[in-house]
C-alpha positions in Angstrom: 0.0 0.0 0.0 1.5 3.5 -0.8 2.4 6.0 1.5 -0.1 8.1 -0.5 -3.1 5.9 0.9 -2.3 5.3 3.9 -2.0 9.0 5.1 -5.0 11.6 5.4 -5.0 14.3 2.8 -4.4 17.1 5.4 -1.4 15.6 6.5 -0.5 15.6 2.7 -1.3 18.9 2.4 0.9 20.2 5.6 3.7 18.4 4.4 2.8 20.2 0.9 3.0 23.7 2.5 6.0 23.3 4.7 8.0 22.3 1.2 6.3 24.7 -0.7 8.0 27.5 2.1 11.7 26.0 1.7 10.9 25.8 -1.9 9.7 29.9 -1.7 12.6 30.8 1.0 15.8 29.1 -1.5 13.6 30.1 -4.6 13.9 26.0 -6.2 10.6 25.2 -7.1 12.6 21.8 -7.9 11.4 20.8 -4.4 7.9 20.4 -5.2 8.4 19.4 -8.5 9.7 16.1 -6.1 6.6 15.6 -4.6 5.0 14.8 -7.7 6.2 11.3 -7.5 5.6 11.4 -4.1 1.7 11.9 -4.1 0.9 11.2 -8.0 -2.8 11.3 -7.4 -3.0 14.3 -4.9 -4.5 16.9 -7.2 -4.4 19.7 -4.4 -0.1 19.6 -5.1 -1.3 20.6 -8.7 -2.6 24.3 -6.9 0.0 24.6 -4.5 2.6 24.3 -6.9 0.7 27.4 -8.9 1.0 29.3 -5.8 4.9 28.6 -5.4 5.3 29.4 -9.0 3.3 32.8 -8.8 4.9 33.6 -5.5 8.2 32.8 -7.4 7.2 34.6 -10.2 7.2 32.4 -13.0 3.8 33.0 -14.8 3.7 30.5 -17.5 4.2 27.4 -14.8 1.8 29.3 -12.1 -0.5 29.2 -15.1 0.0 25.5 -16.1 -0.5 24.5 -12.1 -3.9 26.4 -12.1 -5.0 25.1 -15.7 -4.5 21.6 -14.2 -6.2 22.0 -10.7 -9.2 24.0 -12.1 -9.8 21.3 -15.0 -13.1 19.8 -14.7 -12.1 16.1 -15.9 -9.0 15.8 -14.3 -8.3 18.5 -11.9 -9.4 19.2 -7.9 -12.2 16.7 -7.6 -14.0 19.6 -5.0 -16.2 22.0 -7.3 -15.7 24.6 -5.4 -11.7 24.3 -4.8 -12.0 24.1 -8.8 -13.9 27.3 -8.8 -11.0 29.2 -6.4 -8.2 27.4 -8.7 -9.8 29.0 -11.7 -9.9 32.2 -9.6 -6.6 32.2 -9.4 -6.0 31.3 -12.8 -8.1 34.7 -14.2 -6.3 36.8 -11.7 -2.9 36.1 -12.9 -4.1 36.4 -16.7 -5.1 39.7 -15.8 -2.6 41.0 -13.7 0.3 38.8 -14.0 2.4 37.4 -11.2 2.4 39.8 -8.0 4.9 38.9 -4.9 1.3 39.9 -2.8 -1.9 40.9 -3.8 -3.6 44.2 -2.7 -6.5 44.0 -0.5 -9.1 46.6 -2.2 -12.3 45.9 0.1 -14.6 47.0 -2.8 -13.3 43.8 -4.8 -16.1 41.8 -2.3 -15.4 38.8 -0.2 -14.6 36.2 -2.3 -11.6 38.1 -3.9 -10.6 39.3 -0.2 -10.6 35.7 0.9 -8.4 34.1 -1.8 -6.0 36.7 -1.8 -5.4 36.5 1.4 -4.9 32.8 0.8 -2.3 33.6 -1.9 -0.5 36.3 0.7 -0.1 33.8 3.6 2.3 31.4 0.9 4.1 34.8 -0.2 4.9 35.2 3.7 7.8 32.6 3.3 9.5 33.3 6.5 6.5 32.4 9.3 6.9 28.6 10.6 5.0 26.2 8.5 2.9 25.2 11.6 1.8 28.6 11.9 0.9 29.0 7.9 -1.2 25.7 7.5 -3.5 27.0 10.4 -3.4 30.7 8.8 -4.6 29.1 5.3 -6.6 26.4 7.1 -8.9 29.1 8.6 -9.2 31.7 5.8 -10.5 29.3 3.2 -13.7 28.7 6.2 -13.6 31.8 6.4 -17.5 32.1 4.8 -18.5 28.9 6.0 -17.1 28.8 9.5 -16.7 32.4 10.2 -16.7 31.7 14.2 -14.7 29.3 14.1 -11.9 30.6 11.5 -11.7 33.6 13.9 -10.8 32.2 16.6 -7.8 30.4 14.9 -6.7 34.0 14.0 -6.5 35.1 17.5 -4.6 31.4 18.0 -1.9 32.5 14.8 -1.9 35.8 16.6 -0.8 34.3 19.9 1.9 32.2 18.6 3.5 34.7 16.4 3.9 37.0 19.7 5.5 34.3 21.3 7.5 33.1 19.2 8.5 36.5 17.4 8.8 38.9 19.9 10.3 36.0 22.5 12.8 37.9 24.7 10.3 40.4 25.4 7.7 38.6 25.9 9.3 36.3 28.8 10.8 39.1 30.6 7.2 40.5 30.8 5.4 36.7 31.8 8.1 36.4 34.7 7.4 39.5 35.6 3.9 39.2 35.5 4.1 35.5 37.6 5.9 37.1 40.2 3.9 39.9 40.9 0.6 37.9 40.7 2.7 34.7 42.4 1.0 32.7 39.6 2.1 29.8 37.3 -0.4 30.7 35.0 1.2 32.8 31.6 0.1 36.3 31.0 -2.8 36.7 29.3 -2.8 38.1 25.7 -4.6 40.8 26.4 -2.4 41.7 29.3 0.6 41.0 27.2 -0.3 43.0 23.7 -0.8 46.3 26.2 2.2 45.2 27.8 4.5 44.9 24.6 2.5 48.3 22.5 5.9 50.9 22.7 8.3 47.7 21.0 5.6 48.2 18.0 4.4 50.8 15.1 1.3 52.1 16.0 0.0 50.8 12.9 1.2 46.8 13.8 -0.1 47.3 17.4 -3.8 48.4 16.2 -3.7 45.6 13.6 -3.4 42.9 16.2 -5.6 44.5 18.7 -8.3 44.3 16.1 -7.3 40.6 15.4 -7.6 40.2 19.3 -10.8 41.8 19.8 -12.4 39.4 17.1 -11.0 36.2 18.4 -12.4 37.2 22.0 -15.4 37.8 21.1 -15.6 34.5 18.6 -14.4 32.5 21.4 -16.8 33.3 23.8 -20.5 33.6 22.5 -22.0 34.0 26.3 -25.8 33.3 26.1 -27.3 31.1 22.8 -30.6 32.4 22.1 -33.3 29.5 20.3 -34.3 32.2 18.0 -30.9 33.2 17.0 -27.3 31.9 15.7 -25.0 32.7 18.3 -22.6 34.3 15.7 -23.2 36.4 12.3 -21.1 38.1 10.5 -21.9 40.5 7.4 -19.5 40.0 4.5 -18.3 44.1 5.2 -17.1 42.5 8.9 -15.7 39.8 7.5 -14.1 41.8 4.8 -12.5 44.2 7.6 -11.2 41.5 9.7 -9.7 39.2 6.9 -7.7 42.8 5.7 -6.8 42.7 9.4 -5.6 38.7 9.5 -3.1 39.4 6.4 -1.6 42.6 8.0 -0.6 40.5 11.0 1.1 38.0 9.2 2.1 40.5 7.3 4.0 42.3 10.1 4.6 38.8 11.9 6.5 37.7 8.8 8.5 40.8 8.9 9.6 39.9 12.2 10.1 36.3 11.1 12.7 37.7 8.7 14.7 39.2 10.9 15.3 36.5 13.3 16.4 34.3 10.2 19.1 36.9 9.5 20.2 37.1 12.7 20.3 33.1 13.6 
């Protein structure tokens, strides 16, 4: 039995992402080109490798990738992942390749949604983990706003601790001490705590992405008569534009602990 059967498709696909990033970071798409053999029959490799090849700027294989994933007989067998391959497809035949995608809210959810998808592979430098949860979330974004929110807080959270990591343990011994705790500040706590080692600008961004997760995470009362969470696409819109400035900023940070490692 091949390894290809035996192991779910989402562990494919996290194994596809963390290549596609060393593949992005030493700019040789050559290392997906070796999964092929790999996963022969895993038609979501087929969109991933557009990605890399976009993100790498080389149009005529981003467009072959896309061609393949959004083809009807042969390509993603998921309709609608065919629909956001072709998406992808017509955005790169009309604007060519683009290292990220402006967010223009007035371009409506859909668009917002998927180019945010595209920016999170263009932000080579963040750990993989921290990616596949990013990319996991956005594309529920419509169908599982709630819960895609909350895992924004959660990329949030790690990206403080693991980007800003001196800082952020000086302040959580401080904090234990002074509350005699074992418990770890809380991020709420810890964002206020860390604002002057930030632009104004990064520090609003993930205050928004804060608020949002709270309030996702913690419904309160569930009425019969109404769904504990809605969302209009303008929120939605708003909050995704917030999501890709954080990783945005958190991949910024990223960067610069490479160079200095």
């Amino acid at each position: 039995m091949s390894e290809e059967i035996k192991t779910e498709w989402r562990d494919i696909w996290q194994e596809i992402i963390t290549v596609s990033r060393t593949a992005l970071r030493e700019k040789k798409f050559d290392y997906l080109k070796a999964l092929e053999a790999k996963y022969p029959k895993d038609k979501m490799l087929a969109f991933e490798e557009g990605i890399a090849a976009e993100c790498l700027k080389d149009e005529m294989l981003a467009k072959e990738y896309y061609s393949k994933a959004a083809d009807i007989a042969n390509g993603l067998p998921v309709k609608h992942w065919r629909e956001r391959a072709e998406f992808f497809l017509k955005r790169i035949n009309e604007r060519g390749c683009n290292l990220t995608t402006d967010l223009n809210p007035l371009s409506g959810l859909y668009a917002i949604q998927w180019n945010t998808y595209y920016n999170i592979h263009s932000y080579c430098h963040l750990h993989e983990y921290l990616c596949y949860l990013a990319i996991s979330s956005v594309s529920r974004i419509h169908s599982e706003p709630a819960m895609a929110i909350v895992i924004f807080r959660t990329c949030l959270e790690i990206g403080i601790w693991t980007y800003f990591k001196k800082d952020v343990e000086l302040i959580n011994n401080e904090y234990k001490i002074k509350e005699n705790t074992k418990l770890d500040i809380k991020l709420d706590d810890l964002l206020s705590k860390l604002k002057y080692k930030m632009e104004k600008t990064e520090y609003e961004v993930y205050k928004h992405i804060k608020h949002e997760g709270n309030k996702a995470a913690h419904p309160k009362i569930i009425s019969k008569n109404k769904k504990p969470f809605h969302y209009t696409d303008d929120e939605l819109i708003d909050i995704l534009i917030w999501f890709n400035q954080t990783l945005y900023f958190l991949d910024r940070k990223a960067e610069k602990h490479e160079k200095l490692s």
